[in-house]
C-alpha positions as CSV (number, residue, x, y, z in Angstrom):
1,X,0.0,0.0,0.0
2,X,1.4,3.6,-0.8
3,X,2.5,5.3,1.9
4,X,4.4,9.0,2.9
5,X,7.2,8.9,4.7
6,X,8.5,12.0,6.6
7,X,12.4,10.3,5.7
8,X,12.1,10.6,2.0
9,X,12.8,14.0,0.3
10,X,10.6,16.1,-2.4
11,X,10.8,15.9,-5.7
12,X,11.3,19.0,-7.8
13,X,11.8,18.4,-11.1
14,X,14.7,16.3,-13.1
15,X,18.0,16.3,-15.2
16,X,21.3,15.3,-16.1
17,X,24.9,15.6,-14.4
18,X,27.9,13.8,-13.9
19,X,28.7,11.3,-11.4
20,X,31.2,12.8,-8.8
21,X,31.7,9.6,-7.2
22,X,33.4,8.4,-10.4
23,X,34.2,11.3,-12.4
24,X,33.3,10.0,-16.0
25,X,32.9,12.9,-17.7
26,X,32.2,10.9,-21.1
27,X,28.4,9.5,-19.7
28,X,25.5,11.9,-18.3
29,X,23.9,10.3,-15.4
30,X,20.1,10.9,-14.4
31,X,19.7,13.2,-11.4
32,X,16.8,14.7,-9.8
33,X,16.4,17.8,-8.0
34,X,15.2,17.5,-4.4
35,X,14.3,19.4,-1.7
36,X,14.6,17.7,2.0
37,X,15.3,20.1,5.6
38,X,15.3,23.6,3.2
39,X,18.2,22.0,1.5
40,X,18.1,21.2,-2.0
41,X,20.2,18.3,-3.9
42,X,21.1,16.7,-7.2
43,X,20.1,12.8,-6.7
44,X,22.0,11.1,-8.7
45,X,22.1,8.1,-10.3
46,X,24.8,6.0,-11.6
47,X,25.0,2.3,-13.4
48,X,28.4,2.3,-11.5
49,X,28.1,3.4,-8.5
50,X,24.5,3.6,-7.6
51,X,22.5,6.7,-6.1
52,X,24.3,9.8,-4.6
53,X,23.5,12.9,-3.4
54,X,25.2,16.4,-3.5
55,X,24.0,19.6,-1.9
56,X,23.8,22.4,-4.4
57,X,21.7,24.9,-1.9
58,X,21.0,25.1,1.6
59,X,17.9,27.6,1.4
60,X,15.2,26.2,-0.5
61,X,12.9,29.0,-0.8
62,X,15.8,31.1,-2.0
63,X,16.3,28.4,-5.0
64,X,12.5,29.1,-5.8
65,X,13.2,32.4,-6.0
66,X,16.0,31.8,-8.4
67,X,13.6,30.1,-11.2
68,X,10.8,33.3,-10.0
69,X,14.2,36.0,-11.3
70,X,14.9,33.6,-14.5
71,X,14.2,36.0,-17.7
72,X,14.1,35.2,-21.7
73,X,17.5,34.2,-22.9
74,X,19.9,36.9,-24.5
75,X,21.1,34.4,-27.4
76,X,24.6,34.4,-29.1
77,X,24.5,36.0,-32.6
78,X,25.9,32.9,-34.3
79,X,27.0,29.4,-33.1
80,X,30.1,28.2,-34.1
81,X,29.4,24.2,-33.5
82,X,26.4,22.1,-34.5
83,X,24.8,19.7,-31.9
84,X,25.5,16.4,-32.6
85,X,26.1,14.6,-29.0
86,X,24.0,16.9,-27.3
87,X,25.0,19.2,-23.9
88,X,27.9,19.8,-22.7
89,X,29.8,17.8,-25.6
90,X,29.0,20.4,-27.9
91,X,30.2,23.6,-26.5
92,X,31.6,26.4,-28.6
93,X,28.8,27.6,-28.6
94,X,26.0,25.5,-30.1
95,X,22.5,26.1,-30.9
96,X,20.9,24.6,-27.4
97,X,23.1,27.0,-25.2
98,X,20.6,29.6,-24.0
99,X,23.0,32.8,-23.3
100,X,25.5,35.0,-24.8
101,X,28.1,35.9,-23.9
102,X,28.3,38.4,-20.7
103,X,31.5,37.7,-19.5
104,X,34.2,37.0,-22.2
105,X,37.5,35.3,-20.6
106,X,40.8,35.8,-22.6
107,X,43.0,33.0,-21.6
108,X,46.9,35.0,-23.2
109,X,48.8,32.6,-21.1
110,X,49.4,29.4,-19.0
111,X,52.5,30.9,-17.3
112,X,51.9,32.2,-13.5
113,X,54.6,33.2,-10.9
114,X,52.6,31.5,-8.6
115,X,51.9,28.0,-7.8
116,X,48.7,28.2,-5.9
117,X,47.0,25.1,-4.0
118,X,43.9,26.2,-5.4
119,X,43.9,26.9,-9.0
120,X,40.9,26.4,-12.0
121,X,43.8,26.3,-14.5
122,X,46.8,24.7,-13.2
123,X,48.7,27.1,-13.8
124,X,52.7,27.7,-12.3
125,X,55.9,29.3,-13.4
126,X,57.5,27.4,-16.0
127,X,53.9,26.7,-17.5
128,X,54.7,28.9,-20.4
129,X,52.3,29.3,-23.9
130,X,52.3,33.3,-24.1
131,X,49.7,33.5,-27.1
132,X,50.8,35.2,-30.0
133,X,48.8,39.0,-31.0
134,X,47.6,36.5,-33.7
135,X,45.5,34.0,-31.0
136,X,44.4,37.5,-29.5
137,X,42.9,38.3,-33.0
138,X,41.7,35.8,-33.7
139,X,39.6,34.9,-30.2
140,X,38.3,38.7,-30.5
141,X,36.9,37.7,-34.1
142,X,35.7,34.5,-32.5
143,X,33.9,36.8,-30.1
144,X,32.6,39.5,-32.0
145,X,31.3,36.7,-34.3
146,X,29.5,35.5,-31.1
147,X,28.5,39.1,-29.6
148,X,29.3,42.0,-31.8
149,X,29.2,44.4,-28.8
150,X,30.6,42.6,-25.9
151,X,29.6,43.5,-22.6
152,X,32.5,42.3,-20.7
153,X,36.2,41.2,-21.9
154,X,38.3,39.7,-19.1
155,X,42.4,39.0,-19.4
156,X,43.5,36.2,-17.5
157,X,45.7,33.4,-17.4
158,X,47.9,31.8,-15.9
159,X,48.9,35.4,-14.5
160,X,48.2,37.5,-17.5
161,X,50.6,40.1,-16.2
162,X,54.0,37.7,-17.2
163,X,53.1,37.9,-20.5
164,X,55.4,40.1,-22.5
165,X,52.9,41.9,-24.5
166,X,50.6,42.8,-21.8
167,X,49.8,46.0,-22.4
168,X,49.7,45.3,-25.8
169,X,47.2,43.4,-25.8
170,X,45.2,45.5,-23.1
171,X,45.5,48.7,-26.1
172,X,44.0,46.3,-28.9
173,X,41.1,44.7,-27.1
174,X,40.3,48.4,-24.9
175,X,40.1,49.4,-29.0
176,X,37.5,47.1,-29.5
177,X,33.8,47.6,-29.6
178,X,33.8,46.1,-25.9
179,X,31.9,48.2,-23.3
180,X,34.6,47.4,-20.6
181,X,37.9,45.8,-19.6
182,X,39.1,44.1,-17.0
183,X,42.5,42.2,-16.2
184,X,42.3,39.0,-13.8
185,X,45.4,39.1,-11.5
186,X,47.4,38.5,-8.5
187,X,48.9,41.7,-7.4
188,X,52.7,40.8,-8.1
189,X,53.8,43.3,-10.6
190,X,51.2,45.9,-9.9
191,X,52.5,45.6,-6.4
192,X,56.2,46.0,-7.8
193,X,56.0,48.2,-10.4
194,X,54.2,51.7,-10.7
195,X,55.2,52.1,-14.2
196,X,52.8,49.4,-15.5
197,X,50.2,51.1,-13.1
198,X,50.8,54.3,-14.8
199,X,50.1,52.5,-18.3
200,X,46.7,50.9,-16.8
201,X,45.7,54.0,-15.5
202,X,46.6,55.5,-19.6
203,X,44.1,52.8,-20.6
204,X,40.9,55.1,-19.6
205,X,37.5,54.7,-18.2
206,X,36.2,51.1,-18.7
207,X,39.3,49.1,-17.5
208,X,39.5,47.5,-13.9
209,X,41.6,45.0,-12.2
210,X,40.2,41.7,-11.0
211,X,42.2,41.5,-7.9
212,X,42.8,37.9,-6.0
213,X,41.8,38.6,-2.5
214,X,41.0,35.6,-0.8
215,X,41.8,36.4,3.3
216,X,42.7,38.9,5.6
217,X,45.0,35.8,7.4
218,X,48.4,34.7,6.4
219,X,47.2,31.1,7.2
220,X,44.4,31.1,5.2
221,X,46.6,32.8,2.1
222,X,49.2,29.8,2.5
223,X,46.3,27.2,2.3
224,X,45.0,28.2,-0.6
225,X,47.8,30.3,-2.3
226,X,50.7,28.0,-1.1
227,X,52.5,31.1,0.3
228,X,51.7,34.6,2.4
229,X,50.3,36.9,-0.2
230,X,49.1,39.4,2.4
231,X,51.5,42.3,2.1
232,X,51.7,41.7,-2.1
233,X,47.9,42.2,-1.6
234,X,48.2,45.6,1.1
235,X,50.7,47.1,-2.0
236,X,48.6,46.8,-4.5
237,X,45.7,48.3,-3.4
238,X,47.9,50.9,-2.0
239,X,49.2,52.1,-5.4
240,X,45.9,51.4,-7.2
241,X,43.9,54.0,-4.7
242,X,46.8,56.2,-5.1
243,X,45.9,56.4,-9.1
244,X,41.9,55.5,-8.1
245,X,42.0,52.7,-10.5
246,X,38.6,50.6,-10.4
247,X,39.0,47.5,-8.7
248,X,37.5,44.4,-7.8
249,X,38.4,41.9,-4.6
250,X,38.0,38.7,-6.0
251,X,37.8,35.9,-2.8
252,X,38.0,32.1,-3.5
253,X,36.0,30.5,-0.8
254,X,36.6,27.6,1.0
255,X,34.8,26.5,3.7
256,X,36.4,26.1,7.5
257,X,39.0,27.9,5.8
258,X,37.7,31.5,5.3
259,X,34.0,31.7,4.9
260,X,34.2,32.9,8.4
261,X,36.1,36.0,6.7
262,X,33.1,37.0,4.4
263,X,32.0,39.8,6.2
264,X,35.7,41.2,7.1
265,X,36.5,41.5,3.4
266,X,33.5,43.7,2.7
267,X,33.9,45.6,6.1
268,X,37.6,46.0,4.9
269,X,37.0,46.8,1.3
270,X,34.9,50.0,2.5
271,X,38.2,51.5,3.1
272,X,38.9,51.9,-0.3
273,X,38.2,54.5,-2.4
274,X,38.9,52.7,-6.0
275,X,37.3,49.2,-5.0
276,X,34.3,49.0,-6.7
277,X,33.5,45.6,-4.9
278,X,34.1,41.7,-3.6
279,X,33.2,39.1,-5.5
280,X,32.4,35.9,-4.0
281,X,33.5,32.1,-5.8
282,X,33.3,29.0,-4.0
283,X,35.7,26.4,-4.7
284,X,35.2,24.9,-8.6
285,X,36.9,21.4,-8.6
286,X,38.5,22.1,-11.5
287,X,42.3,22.3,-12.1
288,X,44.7,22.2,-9.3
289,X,42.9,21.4,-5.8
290,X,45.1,20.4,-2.9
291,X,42.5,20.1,-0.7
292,X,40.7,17.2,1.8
293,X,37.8,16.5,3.7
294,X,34.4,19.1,3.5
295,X,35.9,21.8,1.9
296,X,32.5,22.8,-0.9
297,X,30.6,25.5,0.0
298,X,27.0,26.8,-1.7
299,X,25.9,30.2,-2.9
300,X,23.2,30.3,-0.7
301,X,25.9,29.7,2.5
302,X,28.0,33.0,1.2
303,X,24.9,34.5,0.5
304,X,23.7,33.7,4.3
305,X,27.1,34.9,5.7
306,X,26.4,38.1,3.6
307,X,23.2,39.4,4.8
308,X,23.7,38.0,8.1
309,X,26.5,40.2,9.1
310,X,24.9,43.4,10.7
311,X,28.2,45.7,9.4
312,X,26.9,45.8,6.0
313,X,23.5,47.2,5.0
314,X,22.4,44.0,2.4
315,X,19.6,42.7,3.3
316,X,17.9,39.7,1.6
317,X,15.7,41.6,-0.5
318,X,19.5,43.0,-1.5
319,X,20.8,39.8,-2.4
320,X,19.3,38.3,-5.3
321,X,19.4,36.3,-8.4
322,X,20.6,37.4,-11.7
323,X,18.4,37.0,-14.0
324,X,20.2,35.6,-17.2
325,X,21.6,33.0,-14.7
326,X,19.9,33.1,-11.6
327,X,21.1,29.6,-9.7
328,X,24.9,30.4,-10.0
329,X,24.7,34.1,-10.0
330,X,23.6,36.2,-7.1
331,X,24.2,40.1,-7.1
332,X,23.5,43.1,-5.1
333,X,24.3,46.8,-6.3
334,X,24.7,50.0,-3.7
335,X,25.7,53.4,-4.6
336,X,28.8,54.6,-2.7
337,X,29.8,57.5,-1.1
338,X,33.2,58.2,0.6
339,X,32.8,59.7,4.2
340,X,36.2,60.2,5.2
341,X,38.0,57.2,4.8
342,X,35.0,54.7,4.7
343,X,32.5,54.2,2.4
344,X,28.7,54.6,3.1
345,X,26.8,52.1,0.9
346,X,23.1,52.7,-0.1
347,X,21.6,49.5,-1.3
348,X,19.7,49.9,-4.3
349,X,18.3,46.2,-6.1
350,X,15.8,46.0,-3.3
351,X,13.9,48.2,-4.3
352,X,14.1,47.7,-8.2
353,X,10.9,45.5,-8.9
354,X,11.7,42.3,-10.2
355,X,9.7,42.3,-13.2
356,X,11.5,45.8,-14.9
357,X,14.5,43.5,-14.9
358,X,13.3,39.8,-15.5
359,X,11.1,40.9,-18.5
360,X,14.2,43.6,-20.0
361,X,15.2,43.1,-23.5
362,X,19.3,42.6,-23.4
363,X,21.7,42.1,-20.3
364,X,24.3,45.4,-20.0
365,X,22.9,47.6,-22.6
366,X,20.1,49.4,-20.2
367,X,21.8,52.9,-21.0
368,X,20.2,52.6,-24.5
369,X,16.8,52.6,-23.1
370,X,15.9,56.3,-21.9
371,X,12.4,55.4,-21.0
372,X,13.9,51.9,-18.5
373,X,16.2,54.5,-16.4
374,X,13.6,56.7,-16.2
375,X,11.5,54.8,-14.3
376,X,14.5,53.3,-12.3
377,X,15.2,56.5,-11.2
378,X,12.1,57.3,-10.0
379,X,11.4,54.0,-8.8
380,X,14.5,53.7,-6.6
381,X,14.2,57.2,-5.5
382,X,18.3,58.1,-4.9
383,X,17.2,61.7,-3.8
384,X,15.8,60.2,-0.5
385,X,18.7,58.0,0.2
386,X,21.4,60.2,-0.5
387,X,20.4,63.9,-1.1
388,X,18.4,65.9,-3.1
389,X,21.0,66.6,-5.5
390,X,21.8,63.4,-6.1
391,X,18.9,62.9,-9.2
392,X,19.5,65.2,-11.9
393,X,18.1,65.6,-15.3
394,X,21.8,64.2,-17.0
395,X,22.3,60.7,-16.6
396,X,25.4,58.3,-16.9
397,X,24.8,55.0,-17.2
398,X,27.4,53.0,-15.9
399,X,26.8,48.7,-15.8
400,X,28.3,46.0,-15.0
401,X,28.0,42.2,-16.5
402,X,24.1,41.9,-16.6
403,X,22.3,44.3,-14.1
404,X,22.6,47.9,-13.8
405,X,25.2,49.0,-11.5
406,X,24.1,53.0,-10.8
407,X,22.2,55.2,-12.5
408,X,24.7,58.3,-11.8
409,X,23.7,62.0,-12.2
410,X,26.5,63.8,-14.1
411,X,28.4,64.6,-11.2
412,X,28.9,61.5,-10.0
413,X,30.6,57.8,-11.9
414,X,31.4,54.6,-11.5
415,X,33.3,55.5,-8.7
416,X,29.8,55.5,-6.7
417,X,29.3,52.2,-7.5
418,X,29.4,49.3,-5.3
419,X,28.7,45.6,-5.7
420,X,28.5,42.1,-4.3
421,X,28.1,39.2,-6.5
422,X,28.5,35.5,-5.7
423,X,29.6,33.5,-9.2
424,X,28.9,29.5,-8.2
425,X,30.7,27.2,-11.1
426,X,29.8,23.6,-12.4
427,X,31.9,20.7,-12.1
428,X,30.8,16.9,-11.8
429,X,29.4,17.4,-8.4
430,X,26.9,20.2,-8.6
431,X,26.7,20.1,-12.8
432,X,23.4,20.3,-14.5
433,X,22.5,20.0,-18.1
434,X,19.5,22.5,-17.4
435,X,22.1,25.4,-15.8
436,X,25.0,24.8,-17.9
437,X,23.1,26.5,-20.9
438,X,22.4,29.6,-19.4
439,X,25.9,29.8,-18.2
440,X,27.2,33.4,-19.2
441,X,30.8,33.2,-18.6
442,X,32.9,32.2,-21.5
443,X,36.5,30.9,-22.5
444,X,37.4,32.5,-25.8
445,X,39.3,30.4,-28.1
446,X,40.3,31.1,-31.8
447,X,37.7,29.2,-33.1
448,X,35.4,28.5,-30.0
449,X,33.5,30.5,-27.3
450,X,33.5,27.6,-24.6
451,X,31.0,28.0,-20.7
452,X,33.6,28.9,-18.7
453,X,32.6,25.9,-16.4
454,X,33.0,22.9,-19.0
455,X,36.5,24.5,-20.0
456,X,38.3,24.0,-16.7
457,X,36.2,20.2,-16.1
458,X,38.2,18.9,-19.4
459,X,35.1,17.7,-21.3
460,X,36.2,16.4,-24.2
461,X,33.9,17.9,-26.8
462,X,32.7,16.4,-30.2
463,X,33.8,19.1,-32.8
């Protein structure tokens, strides 16, 4: 006789991943999504190795609310790959995937001077492969092939910085119809060398670093960086708020090692004038991991940490899902103001409705609809949470990835922009054929625009 039993978990709907007991990445494996205690899993199951679960979120309602902010898709311009095995074997990008490109990741080099515990790319000195200014033009054709006005163009590596023709290629791709620029690094030379800061700061409005900044604790740096990277850190942000150049604190998060920290990095980022925000990434088991035991964290844990701490003014309605990816994607966007030497934040995507964003047409390009800012501006009402002259009748508008960042009156910039964002990758333990075509975040190649996630998991793909 049928029966309910309390024990058993709820059934939300179903799809395909990988096996993480096993880790054959040439067979998709059933998998359900279930909901059991407010935490939702992937139940897997595998011919091999028989049913498994893994924890993708520990807040259940908040997942809900993720498929509630999920809008149309933004689709590429062309596809470069036909689908012939189906997803993920045919990424580059093929007709199923169901997002353009918002982040486009230039890979110019496997060489790093670092050799970090922790690393999506296995990357170390020695490593080598500097690409040539003929890869570079040819992965911005790929691109522009792909997305013709590119929202976002990333540098990275390796550590993009060894490569000898770094600002070269910085000049041709800041040339490029991209809307802005941003290099992926570790400090070192910036840190070393204020002539190369000098030429960053030449490159203009648009450009930011991506700046590793996983811990305020030397401990914590040599677990997951292999060495002390503190005072590299401390030196770089001190020559980059000398020449105000936009930056972002970029923290890999492991847990028991420094999700304890998540509030300290914001509290301690609010000391800068030129960062523009932390970004959150849990651990992606992807690469180089020298790391045991439970060491995975969600983005619904950061997200917890986030609004939990009562030194920041994010609340939950604050914190919430982006819509062209909402499960691995969670933002919040303040306006900033420098009092002193601290930064007073002003939350602002709590009291955007949900609907002028989920039903937009496009991700970045809001400043080419007059009549959408409009009624931002008087919906988020800036003159009561700042000033009266805060609103005036000029507007910049100044964006970043897919949601819009601050809708600044003309005396004010992207300088008065603040933002949290937690960026949650796929590998074979938390992967899903239903997410992985919305992912945003690309690998440029010369021929291929590949999810950023199925990149670094090595799937060997059909074309």
């Amino acid at each position: 006789m049928a029966h309910y039993s309390q024990s058993y978990d709820l059934f939300w709907h179903a799809t395909q991943s990988f096996c993480h007991l096993c880790g054959n990445l040439h067979r998709l494996v059933d998998a359900h999504i279930v909901v059991k205690d407010s935490n939702v899993y992937l139940r897997k199951f595998c011919p091999t190795c028989g049913e498994s679960m893994a924890l993708i979120s520990t807040d259940a309602a908040y997942y809900q609310q993720c498929n509630e902010y999920l809008k149309a898709p933004d689709l590429p311009e062309a596809h470069n790959t036909q689908v012939l095995r189906g997803c993920p074997y045919d990424c580059g990008v093929c007709p199923q995937h169901q997002n353009h490109p918002c982040l486009a990741l230039f890979n110019i080099t496997n060489e790093c001077n670092m050799a970090c515990n922790i690393c999506y790319f296995s990357s170390h000195p020695g490593k080598g492969n500097h690409r040539s200014m003929e890869d570079i033009r040819a992965m911005l054709a790929t691109l522009l092939r792909v997305e013709s006005q590119p929202d976002l163009i990333q540098v990275t590596g390796g550590e993009p910085t060894t490569h000898p023709q770094i600002l070269e290629i910085l000049r041709y791709l800041k040339a490029s119809p991209v809307r802005h620029l941003m290099l992926n690094t570790n400090g070192i030379r910036i840190a070393q060398e204020e002539s190369f800061v000098k030429e960053l700061k030449a490159l203009g409005g648009g450009f930011e670093i991506y700046l590793q900044f996983d811990s305020l604790r030397s401990d914590v740096l040599r677990d997951i960086r292999g060495r002390d990277t503190h005072d590299i850190h401390l030196a770089a942000l001190e020559i980059l708020e000398r020449y105000n150049l936009s930056t972002t604190l970029v923290c890999v998060i492991k847990k028991g090692q420094n999700d304890d920290e998540i509030g300290d990095i914001i509290e301690f980022s609010r000391r800068y004038r030129c960062v523009r925000g932390v970004v959150f990434q849990p651990v992606q088991e992807a690469g180089r991991i020298e790391a045991q035991g439970d060491f995975r964290i969600t983005l619904s844990e950061i997200r917890q940490r986030v609004i939990d701490d009562v030194r920041n003014p994010f609340t939950a309605e604050d914190m919430i899902p982006l819509p062209c990816d909402p499960h691995k994607i969670g933002v919040g966007y303040a306006a900033k103001q420098m009092v002193g030497d601290y930064a007073q934040l002003f939350p602002v995507t709590g009291q955007i409705p949900k609907e002028m964003v989920t039903t937009h047409t496009g991700t970045i390009a809001f400043e080419q609809d007059r009549a959408f800012i409009k009624t931002i501006i008087e919906t988020v009402s800036l003159d009561t949470a700042m000033g009266e002259a805060i609103v005036s009748d000029k507007i910049k508008q100044k964006l970043f990835c897919c949601w819009p960042s601050f809708l600044a009156p003309s005396d004010m910039g992207y300088e008065h922009v603040y933002r949290i964002v937690i960026m949650e990758f796929s590998d074979s333990y938390n992967f899903d054929t239903t997410n992985i075509k919305r992912e945003c975040n690309f690998m440029i190649e010369p021929n291929r625009a590949i999810p950023f996630s199925t990149y670094n998991m090595g799937i060997k793909f059909s074309q």
